[in-house]
MILOMI-589675 format. One record per atom (N, C-alpha, C): residue in one letter; atom name; x, y, z. Coordinates in nm, 4 decimals, decimal comma, always signed. Last residue first. Example, Ala and Ser with C-alpha at 12.3 -4.5 7.8 and 13.67 -1.06 7.14 Angstrom:
// MILOMI-589675
<pt 'S' 'N' <+1,2850 -0,2250 +0,7080>>
<pt 'S' 'CA' <+1,3670 -0,1060 +0,7140>>
<pt 'S' 'C' <+1,2900 +0,0030 +0,7870>>
<pt 'A' 'N' <+1,3190 -0,5690 +0,7800>>
<pt 'A' 'CA' <+1,2300 -0,4500 +0,7800>>
<pt 'A' 'C' <+1,3200 -0,3300 +0,7800>>
// end
This chain:
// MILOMI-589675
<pt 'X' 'N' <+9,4485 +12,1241 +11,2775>>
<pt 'X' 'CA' <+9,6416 +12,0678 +11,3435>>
<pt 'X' 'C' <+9,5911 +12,0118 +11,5112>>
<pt 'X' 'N' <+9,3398 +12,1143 +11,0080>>
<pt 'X' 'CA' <+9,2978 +12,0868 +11,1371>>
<pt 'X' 'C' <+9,4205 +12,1021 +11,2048>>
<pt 'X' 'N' <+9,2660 +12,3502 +10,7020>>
<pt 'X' 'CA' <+9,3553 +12,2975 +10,8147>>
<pt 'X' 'C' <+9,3242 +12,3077 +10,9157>>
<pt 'X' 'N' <+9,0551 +12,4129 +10,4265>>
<pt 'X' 'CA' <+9,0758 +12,3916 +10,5952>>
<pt 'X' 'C' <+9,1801 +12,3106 +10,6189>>
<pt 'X' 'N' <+9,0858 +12,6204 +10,2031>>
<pt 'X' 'CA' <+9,1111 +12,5130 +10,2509>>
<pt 'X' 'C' <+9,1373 +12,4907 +10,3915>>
<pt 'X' 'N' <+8,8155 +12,8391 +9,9819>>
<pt 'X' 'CA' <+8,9120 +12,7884 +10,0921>>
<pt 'X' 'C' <+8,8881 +12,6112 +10,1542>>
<pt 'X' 'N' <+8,7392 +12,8836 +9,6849>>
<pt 'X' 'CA' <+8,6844 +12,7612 +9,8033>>
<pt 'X' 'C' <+8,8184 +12,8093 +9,8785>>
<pt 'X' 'N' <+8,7943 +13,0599 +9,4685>>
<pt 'X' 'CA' <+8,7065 +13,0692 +9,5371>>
<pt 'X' 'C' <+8,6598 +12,9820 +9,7030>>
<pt 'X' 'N' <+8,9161 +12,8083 +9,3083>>
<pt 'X' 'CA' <+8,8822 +12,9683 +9,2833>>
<pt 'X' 'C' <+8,8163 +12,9866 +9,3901>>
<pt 'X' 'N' <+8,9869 +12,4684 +9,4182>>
<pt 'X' 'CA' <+8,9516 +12,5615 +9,3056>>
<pt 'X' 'C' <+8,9589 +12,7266 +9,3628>>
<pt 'X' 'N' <+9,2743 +12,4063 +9,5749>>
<pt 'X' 'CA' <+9,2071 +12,4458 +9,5856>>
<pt 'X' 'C' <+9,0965 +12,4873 +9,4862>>
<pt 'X' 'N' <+9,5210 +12,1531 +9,4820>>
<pt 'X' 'CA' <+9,5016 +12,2675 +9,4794>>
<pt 'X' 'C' <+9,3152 +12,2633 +9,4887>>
<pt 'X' 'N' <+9,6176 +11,9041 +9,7387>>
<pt 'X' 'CA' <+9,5287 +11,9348 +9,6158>>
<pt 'X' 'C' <+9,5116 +12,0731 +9,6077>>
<pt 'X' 'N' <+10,0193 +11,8043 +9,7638>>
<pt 'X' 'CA' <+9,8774 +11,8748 +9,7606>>
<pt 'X' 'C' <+9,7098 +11,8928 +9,6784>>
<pt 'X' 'N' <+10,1016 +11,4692 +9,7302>>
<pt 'X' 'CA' <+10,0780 +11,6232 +9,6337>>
<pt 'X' 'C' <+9,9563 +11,6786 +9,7650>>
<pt 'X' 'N' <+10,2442 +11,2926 +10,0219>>
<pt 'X' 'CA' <+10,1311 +11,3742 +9,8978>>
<pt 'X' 'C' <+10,1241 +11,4609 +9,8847>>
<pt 'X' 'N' <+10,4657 +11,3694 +10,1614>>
<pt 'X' 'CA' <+10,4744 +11,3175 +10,0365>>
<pt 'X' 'C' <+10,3570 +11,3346 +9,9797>>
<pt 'X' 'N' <+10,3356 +11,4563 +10,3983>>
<pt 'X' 'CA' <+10,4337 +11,5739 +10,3373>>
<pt 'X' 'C' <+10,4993 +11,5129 +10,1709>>
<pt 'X' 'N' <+10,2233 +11,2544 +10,5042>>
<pt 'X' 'CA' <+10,1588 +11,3735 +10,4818>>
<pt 'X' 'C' <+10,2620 +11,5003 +10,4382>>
<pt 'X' 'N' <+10,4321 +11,0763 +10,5500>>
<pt 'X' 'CA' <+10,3226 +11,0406 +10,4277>>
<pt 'X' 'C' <+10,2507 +11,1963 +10,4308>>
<pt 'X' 'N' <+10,6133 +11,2019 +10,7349>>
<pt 'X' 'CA' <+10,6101 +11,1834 +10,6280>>
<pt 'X' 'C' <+10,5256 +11,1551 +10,5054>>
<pt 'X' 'N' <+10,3853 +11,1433 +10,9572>>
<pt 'X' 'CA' <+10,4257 +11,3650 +10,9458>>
<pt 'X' 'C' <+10,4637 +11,2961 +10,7763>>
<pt 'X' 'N' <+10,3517 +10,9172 +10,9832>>
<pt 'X' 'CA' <+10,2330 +10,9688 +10,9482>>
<pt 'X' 'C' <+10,2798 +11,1475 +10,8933>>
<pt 'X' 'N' <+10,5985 +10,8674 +11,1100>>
<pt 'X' 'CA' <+10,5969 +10,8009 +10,9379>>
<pt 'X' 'C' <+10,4446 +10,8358 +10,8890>>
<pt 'X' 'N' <+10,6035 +11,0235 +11,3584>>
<pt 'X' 'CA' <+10,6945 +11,0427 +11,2370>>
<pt 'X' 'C' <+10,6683 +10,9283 +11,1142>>
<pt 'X' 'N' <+10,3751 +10,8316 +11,4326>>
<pt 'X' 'CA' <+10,4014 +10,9596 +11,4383>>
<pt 'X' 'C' <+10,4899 +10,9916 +11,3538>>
<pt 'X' 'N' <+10,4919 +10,5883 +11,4621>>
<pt 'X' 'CA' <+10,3751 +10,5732 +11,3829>>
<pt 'X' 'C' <+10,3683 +10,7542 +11,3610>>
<pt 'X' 'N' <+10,7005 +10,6266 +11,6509>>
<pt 'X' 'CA' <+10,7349 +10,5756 +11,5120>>
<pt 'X' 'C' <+10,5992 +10,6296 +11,4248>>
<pt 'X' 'N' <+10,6104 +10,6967 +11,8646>>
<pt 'X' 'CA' <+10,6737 +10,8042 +11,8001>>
<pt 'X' 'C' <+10,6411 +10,7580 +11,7137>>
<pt 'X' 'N' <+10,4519 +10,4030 +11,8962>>
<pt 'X' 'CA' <+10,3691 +10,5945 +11,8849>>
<pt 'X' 'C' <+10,4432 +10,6613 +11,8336>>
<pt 'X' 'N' <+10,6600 +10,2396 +11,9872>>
<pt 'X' 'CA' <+10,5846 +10,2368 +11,8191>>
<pt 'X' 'C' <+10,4920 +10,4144 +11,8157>>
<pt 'X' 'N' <+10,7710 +10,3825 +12,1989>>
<pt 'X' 'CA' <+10,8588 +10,3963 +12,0802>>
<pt 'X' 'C' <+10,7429 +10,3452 +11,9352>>
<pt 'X' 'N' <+10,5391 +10,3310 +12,3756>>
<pt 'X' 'CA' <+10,5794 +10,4661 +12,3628>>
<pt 'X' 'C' <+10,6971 +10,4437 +12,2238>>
<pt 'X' 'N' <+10,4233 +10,1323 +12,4974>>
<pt 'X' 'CA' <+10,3463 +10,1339 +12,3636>>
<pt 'X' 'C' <+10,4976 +10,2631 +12,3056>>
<pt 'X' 'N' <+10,4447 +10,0569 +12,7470>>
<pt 'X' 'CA' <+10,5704 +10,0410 +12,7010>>
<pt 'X' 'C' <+10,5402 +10,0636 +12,5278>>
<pt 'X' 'N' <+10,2726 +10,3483 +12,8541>>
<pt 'X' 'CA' <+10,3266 +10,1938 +12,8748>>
<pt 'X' 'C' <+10,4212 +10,1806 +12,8009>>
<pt 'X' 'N' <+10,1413 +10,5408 +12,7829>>
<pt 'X' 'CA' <+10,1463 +10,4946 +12,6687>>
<pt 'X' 'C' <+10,1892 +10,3621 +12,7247>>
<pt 'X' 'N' <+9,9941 +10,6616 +13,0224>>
<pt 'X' 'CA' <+9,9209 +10,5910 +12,9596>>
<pt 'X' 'C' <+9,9810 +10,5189 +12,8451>>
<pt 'X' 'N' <+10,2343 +10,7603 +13,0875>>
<pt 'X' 'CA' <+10,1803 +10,6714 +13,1992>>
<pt 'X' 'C' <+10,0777 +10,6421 +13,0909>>
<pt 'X' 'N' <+10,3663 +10,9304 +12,9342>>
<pt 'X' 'CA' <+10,4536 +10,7896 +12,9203>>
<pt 'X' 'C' <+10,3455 +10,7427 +13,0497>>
<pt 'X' 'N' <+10,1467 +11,1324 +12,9731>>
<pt 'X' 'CA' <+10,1636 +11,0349 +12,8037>>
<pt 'X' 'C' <+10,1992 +10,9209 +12,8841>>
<pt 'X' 'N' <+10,2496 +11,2204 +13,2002>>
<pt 'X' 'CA' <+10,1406 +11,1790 +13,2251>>
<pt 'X' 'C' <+10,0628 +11,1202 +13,0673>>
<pt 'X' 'N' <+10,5173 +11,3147 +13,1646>>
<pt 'X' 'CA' <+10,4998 +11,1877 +13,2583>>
<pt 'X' 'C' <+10,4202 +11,1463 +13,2165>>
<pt 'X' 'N' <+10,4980 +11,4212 +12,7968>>
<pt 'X' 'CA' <+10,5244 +11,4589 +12,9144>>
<pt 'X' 'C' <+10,4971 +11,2774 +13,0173>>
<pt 'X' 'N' <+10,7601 +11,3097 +12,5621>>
<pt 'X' 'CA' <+10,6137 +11,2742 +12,5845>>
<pt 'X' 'C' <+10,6336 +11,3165 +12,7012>>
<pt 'X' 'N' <+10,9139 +11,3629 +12,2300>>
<pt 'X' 'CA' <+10,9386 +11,3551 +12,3788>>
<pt 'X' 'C' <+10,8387 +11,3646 +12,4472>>
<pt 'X' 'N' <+11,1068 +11,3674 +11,9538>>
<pt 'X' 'CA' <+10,9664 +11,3284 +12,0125>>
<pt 'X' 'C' <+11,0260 +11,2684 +12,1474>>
<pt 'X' 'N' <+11,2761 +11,5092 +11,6197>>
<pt 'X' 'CA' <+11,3065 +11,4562 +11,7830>>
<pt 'X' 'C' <+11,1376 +11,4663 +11,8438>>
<pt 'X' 'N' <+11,4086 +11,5013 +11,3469>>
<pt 'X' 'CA' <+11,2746 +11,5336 +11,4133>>
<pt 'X' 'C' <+11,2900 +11,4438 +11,5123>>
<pt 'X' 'N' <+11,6722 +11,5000 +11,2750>>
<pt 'X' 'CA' <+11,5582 +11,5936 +11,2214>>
<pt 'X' 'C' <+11,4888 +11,6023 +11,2319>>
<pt 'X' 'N' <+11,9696 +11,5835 +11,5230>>
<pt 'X' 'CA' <+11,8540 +11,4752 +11,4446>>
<pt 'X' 'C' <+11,7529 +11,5733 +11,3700>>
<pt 'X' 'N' <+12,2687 +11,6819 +11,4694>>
<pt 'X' 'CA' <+12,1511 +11,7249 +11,5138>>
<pt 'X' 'C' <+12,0243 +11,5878 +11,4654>>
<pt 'X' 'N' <+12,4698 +11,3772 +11,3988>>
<pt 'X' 'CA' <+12,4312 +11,5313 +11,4350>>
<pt 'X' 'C' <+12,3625 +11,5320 +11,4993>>
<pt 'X' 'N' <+12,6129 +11,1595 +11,3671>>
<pt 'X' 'CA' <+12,6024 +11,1700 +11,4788>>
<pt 'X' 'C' <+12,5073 +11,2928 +11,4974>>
<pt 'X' 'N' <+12,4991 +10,9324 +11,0668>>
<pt 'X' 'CA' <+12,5571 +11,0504 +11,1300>>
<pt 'X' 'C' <+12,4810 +11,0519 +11,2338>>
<pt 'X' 'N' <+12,4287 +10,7096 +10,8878>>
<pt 'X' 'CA' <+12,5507 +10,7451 +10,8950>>
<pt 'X' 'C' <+12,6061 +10,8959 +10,9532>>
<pt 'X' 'N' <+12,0859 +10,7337 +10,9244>>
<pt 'X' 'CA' <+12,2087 +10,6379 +11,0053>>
<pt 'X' 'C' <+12,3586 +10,6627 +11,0316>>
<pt 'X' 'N' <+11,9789 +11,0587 +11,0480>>
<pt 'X' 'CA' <+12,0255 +10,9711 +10,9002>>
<pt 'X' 'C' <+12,1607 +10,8672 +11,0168>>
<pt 'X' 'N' <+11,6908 +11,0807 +11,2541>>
<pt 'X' 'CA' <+11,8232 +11,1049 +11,1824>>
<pt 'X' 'C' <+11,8941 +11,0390 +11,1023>>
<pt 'X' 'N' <+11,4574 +11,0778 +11,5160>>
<pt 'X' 'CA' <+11,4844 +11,0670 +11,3421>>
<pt 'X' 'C' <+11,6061 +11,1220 +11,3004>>
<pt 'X' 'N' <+11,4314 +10,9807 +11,8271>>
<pt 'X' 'CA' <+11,4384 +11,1105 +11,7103>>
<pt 'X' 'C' <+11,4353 +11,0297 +11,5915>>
<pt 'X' 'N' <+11,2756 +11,0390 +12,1614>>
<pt 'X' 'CA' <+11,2391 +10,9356 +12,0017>>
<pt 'X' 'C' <+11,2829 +11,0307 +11,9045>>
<pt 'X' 'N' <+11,3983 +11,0373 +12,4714>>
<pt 'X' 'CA' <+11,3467 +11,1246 +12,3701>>
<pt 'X' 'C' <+11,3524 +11,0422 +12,2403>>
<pt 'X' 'N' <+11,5778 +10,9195 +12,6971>>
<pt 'X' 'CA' <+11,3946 +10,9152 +12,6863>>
<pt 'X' 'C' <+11,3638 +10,9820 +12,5255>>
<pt 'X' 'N' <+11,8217 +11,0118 +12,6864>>
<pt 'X' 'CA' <+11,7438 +11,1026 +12,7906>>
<pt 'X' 'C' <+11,5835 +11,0418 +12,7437>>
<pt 'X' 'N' <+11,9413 +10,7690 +12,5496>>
<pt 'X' 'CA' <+11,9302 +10,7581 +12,6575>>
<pt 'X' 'C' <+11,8600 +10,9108 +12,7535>>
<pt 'X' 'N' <+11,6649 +10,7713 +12,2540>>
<pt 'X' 'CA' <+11,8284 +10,8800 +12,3305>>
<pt 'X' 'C' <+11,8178 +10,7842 +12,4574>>
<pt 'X' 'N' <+11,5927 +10,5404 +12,0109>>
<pt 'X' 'CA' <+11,5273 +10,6189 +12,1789>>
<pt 'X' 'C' <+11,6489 +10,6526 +12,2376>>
<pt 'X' 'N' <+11,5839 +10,6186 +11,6755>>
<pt 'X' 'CA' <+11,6287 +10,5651 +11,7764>>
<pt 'X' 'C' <+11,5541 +10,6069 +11,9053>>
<pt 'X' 'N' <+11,5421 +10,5442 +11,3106>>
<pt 'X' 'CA' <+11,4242 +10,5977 +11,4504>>
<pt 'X' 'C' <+11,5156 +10,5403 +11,5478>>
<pt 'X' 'N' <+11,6913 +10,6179 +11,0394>>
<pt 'X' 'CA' <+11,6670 +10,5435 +11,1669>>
<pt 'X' 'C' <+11,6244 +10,6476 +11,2830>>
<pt 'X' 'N' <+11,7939 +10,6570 +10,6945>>
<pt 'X' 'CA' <+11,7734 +10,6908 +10,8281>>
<pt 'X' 'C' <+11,7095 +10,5866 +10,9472>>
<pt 'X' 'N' <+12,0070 +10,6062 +10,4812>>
<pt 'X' 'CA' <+11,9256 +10,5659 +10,5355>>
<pt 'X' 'C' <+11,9272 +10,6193 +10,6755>>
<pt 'X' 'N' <+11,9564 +10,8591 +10,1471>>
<pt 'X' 'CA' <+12,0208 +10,7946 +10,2553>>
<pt 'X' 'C' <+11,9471 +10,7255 +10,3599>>
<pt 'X' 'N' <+11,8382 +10,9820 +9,9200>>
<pt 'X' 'CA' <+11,8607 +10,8316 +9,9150>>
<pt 'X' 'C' <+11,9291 +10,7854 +10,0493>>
<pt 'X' 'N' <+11,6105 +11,2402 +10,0541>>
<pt 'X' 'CA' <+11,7201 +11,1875 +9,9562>>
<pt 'X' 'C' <+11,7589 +11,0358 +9,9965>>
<pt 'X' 'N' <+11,2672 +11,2259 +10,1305>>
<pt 'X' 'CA' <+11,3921 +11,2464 +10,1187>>
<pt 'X' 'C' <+11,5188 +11,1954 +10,0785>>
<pt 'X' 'N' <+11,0302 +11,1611 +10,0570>>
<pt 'X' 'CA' <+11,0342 +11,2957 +10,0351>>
<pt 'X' 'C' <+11,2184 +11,3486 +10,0793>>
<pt 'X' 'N' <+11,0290 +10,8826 +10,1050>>
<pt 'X' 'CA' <+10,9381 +10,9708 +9,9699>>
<pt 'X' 'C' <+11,0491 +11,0893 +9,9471>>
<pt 'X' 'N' <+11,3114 +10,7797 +10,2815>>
<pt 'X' 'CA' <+11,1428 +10,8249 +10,3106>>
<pt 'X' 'C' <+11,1333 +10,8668 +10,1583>>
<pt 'X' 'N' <+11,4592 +10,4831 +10,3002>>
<pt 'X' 'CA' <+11,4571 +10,5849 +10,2188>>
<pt 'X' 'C' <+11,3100 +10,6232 +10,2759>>
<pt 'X' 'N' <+11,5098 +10,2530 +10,4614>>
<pt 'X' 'CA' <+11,6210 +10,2569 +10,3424>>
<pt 'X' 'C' <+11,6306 +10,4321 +10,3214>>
<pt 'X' 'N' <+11,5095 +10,2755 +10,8365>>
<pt 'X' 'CA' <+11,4332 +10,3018 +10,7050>>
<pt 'X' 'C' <+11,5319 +10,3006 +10,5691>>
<pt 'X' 'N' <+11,4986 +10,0818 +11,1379>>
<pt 'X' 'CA' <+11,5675 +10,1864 +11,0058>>
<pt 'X' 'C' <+11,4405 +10,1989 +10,8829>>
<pt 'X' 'N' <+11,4443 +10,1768 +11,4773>>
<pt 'X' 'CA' <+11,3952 +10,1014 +11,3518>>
<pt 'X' 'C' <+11,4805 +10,1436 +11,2493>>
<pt 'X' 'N' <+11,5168 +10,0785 +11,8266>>
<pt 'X' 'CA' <+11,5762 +10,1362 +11,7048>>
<pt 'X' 'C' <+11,4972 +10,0819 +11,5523>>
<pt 'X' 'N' <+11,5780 +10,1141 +12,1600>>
<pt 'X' 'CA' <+11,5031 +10,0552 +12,0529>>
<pt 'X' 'C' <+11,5368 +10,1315 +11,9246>>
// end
């Protein structure tokens, strides 16, 4: 299975694409190359038994949720307040 993308926010003008490896694994990498990918997704048995055949839109929705959250500005903090991070 395979999606493309023209362009993410946060990265340069080339087009990338969501593929599924023949080992099972969901990466991200720029269309016009074989390399390393830039963000690879791999689900233990007991995911791919509840995801069903749901499992390539999940990566997807997964890697285009990591992007939108790395294209918004940050908000700076005022003086004094700390900022919580959930992960």
């Amino acid at each position: 299975m395979q999606a493309s993308f023209d362009s993410f926010p946060t990265m340069s003008s080339s087009l990338y694409e969501i593929i599924e490896l023949a080992n099972g694994e969901i990466v991200l990498r720029r269309a016009d190359e074989e390399g390393e990918p830039l963000v690879s997704i791999s689900f233990s048995e007991e995911a791919l038994y509840f995801l069903n055949d749901a499992k390539f839109e999940v990566a997807k929705a997964m890697i285009e949720a990591g992007l939108d959250a790395v294209s918004e500005p940050e908000e700076v903090a005022e003086e004094g307040e700390s900022q919580l991070i959930v992960h």
